[in-house]
PLY file of the C-alpha trace (Angstrom):
ply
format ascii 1.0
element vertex 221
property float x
property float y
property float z
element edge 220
property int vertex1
property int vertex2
end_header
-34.98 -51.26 29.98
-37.72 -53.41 28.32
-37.54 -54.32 24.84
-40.76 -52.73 24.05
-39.57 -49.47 26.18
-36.41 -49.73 24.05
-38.43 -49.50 20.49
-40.23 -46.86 22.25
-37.76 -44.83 23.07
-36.06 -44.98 19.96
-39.38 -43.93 18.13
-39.73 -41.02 19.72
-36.38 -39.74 19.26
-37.00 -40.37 15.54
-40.21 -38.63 15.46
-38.77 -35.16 16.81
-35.79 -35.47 14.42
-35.82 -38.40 11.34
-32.54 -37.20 10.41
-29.90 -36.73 12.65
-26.71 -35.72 11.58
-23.18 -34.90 13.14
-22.53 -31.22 14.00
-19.45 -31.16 13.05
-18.70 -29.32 9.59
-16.79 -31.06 6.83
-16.76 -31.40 2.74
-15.80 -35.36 2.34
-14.32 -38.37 4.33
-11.28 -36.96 4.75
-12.50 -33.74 6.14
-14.91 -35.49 8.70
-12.06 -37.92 10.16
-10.02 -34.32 10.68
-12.90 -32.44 12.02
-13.45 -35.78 14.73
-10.13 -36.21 15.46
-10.11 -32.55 16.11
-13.57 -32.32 18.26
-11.83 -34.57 20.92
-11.87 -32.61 24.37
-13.72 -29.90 22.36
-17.40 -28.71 21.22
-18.03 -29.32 17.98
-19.00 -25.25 17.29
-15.42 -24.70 18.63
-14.15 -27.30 15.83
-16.82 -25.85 13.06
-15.26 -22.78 14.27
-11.55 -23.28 13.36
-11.65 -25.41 10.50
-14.34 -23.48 8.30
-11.25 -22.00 6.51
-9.15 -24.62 7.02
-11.16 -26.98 5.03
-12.07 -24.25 2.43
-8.25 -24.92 1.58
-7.31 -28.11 2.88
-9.61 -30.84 1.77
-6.70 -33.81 1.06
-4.11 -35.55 2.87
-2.20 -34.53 0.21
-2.80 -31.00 1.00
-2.57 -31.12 4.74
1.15 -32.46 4.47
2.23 -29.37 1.76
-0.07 -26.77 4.49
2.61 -28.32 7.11
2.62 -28.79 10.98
2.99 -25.24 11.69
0.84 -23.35 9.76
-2.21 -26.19 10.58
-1.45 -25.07 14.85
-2.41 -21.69 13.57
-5.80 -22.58 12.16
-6.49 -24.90 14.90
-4.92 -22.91 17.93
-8.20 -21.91 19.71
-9.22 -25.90 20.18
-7.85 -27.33 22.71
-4.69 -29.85 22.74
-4.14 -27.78 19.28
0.27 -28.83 19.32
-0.58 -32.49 19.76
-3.57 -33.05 17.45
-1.73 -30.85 14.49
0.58 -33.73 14.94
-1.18 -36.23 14.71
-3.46 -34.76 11.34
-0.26 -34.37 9.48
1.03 -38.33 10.88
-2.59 -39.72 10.20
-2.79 -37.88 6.23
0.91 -38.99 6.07
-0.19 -42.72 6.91
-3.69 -42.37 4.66
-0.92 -41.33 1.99
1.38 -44.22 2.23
-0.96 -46.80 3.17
-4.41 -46.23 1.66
-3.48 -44.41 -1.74
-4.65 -40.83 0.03
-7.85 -42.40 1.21
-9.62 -42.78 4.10
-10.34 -46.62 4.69
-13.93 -47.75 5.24
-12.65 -50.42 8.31
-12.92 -49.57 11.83
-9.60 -51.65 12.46
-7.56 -50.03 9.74
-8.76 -46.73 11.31
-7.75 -47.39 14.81
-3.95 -47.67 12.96
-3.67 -44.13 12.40
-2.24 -41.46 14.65
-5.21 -40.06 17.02
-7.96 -42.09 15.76
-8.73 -44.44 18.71
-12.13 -46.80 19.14
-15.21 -43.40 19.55
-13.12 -41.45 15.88
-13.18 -44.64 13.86
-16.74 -45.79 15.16
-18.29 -42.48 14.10
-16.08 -42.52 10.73
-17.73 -45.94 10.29
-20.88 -44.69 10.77
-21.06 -40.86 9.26
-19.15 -41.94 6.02
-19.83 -45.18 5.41
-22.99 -45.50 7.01
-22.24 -48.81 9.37
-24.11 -49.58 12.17
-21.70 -48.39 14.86
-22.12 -46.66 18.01
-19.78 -44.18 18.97
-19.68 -43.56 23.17
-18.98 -40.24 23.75
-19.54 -38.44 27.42
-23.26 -37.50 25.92
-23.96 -41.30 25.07
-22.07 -42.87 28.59
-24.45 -40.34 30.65
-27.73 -41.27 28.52
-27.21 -44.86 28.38
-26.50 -45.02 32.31
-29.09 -42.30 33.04
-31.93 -44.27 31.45
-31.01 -47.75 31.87
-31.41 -48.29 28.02
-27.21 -49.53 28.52
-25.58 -49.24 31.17
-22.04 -50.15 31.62
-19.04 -48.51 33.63
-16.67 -47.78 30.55
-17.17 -46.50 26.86
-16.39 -49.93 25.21
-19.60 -51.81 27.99
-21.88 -48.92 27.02
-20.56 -49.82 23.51
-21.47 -53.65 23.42
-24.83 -53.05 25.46
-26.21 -50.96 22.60
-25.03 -53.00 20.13
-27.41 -55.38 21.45
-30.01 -53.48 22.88
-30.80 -51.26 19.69
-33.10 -52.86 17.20
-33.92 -52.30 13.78
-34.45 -49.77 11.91
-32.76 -47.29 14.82
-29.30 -48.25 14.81
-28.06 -46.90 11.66
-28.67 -43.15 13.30
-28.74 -44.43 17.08
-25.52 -43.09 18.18
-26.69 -39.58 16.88
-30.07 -39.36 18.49
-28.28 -39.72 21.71
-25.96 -37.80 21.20
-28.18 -34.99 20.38
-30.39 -36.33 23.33
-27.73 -35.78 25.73
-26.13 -32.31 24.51
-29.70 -30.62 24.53
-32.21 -32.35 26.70
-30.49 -34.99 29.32
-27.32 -32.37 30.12
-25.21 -33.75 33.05
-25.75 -30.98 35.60
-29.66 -30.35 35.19
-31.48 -32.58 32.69
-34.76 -31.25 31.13
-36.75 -33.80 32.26
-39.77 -31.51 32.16
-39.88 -31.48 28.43
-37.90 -34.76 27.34
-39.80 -36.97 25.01
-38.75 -40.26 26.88
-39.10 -38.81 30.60
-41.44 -41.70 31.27
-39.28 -44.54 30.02
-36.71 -43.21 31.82
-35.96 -44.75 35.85
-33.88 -41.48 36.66
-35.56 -39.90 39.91
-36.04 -37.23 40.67
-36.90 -35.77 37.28
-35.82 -32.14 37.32
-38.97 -29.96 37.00
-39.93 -27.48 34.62
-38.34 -23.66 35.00
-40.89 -21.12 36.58
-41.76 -18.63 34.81
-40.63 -14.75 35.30
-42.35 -12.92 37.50
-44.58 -15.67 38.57
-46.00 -15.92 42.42
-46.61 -18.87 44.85
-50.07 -20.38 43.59
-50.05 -19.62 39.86
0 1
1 2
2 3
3 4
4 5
5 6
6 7
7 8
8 9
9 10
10 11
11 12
12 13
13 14
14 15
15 16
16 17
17 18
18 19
19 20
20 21
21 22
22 23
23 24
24 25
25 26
26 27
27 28
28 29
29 30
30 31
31 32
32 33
33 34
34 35
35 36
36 37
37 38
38 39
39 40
40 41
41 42
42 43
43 44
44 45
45 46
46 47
47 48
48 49
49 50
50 51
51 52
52 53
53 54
54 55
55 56
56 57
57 58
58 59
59 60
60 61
61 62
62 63
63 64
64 65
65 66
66 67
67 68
68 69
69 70
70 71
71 72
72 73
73 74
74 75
75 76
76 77
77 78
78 79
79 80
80 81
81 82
82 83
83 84
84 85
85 86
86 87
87 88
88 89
89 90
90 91
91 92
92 93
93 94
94 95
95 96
96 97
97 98
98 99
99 100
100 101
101 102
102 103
103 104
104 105
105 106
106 107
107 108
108 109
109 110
110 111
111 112
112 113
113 114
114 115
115 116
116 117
117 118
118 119
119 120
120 121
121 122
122 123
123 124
124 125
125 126
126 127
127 128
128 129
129 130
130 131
131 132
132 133
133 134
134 135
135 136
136 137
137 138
138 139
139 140
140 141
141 142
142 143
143 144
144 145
145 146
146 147
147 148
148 149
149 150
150 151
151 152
152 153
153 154
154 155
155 156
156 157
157 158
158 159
159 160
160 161
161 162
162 163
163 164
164 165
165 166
166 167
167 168
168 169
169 170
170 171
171 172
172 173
173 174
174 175
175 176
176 177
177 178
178 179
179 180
180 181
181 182
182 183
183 184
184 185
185 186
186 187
187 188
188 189
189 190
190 191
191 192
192 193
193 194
194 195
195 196
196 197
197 198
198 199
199 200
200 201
201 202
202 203
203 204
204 205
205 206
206 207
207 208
208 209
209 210
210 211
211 212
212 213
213 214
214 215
215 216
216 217
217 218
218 219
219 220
């Protein structure tokens, strides 16, 4: 994708939404690096789902390791992989404890040291709480960069470094959450909505999926 296709792009996504934020539900930086950790193989509703109450109690490291192991699996049984992320919240609040005086560190490589939080957690960490310029590849941002040509790569981390210098200024603080949204809502994976996409013409994918007929309509209208 051109340069000036690229600014484009990224202007239009701003215009139907100038502030994008994360789905997920949380109270302060500790609660957001639970809630991502959490969302991994999981919808973000499911996540806001479980940990509404959870986080209306638990809002510390401190207070995740009194809640305990067990009783965190029942608040977070109905995500999925609940046994081996409960595990890893208690290790990771345990480490944020011993290491980081109960908080969570504004680094991307001190991050990536605690249990569950690999390169996509930590980048939108970085980016959510501490408002870095990161760009956090999720399926949504892999299928959107490919899809459009704006970067495409064949893993996470090339998708990663293509945006990182593709984006320009002033897009790439919220970048990563524009397509995001983008992706969830408008360029799904099975049938993007081409037919009402703000960047459809920037876009190389072929064939653009046309728009739903209406109910009831004939051949001709």
């Amino acid at each position: 994708m051109k340069k000036q296709d690229v600014f484009e792009f990224f202007s239009r996504l701003a215009a139907d939404n100038p502030h994008p934020e994360t789905e997920l539900e949380y109270v302060n930086d500790y609660t957001l690096l639970v809630a991502v950790v959490l969302s991994a193989q999981a919808t973000d509703a499911g996540v806001n789902k479980a940990t509404r109450a959870l986080f209306r109690e638990v809002d510390t490291p401190e207070k995740m390791v009194a809640l305990g192991e067990a009783e965190l699996k029942r608040h977070i049984k109905t995500i999925g992989l609940f046994n081996t992320k409960a595990k890893n919240v208690i290790a990771l609040s345990e480490a944020l404890i011993r290491d980081h005086g109960g908080q969570v560190p504004a680094d991307r490589d001190a991050l990536e040291q605690l249990p569950g939080v690999g390169r996509k957690t930590a980048n939108v960490v970085m980016n959510t709480a501490f408002g870095a310029e990161t760009f956090a590849v999720d399926t949504h941002i892999f299928r959107v960069g490919n899809r459009t040509g704006l970067a495409p790569g064949k893993t996470p981390l090339a998708v990663e470094k293509k945006l990182e210098k593709a984006v320009p200024q002033p897009f790439r603080l919220h970048a990563h959450h524009w397509l995001i949204l983008h992706g969830r809502y408008t360029c799904k994976a099975r049938t993007p909505e081409c037919w009402r996409c703000a960047v459809a013409d920037l876009c190389p994918y072929r064939p653009k999926t046309p728009a739903p007929k209406r109910a009831g309509a004939t051949a001709g209208q």
